[in-house]
C-alpha positions in Angstrom: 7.3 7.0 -11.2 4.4 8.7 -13.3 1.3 8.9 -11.9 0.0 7.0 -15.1 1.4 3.8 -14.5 -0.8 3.4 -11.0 -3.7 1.1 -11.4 -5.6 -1.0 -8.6 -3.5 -4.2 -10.0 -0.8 -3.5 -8.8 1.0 -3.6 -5.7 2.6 -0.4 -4.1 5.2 0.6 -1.4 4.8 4.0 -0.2 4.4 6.2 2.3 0.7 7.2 3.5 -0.3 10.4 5.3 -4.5 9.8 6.2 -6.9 12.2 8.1 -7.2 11.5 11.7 -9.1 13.8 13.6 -9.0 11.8 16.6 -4.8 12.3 16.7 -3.6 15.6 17.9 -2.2 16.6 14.2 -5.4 15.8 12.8 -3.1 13.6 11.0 -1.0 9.8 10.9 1.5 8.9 8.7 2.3 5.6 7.4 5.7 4.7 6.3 6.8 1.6 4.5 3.2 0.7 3.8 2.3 -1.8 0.7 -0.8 -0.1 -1.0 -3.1 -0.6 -3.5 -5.5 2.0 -5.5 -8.9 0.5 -5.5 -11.7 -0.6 -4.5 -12.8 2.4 -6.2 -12.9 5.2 -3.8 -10.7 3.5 -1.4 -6.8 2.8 -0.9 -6.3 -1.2 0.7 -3.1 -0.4 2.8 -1.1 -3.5 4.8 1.8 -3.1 7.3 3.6 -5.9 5.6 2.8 -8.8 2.6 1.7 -11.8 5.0 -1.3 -14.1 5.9 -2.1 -12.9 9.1 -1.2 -9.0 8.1 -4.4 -6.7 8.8 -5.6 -5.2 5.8 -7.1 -1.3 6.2 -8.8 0.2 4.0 -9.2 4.3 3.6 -11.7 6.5 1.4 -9.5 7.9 -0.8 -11.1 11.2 0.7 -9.7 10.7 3.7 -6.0 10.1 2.4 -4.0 13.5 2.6 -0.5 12.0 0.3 0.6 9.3 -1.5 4.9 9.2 -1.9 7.6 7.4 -2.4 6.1 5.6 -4.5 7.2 2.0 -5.8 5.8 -0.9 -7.6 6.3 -4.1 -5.2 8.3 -6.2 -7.6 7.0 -9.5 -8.0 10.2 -11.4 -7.1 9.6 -10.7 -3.8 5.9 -12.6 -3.9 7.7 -15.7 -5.4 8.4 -19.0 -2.9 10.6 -21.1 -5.3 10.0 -24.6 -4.9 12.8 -27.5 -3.6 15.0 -27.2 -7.0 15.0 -23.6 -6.2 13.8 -22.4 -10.0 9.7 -22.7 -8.6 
């Protein structure tokens, strides 16, 4: 994906490595993680798309890489209605 077509509307799946100096590596990774770029200065990251999901949020200073990369298609945010077409 090029690095032109991220934006803070968007959702993301990717893998996050952050700064931890309180874990042995000085380092956690993140797999499978939906992000999103923004607030300014910060990457909102969630274990999984639900209500009760706990939303983090890391100063981009603090975030080490940002791959495999992948926009979170919006099929999977739609709930189609009884009929099925929403």
């Amino acid at each position: 994906m090029d690095i032109t077509t991220v934006n803070d509307r968007h959702l993301y799946q990717a893998r996050v490595v952050v700064e931890d100096p309180a874990h042995p590596s000085g380092q956690i990774e993140l797999l499978g993680r939906v992000v999103r770029f923004g607030p300014a200065g910060w990457l909102t990251v969630v274990a999984e798309l639900a209500e009760d999901a706990e939303i983090e949020l890391y100063p981009t200073g603090r975030i080490l890489a940002v791959t495999d990369l992948r926009e979170v298609g919006t099929a999977a945010h739609h709930h189609p209605g009884p009929g099925g077409t929403g």
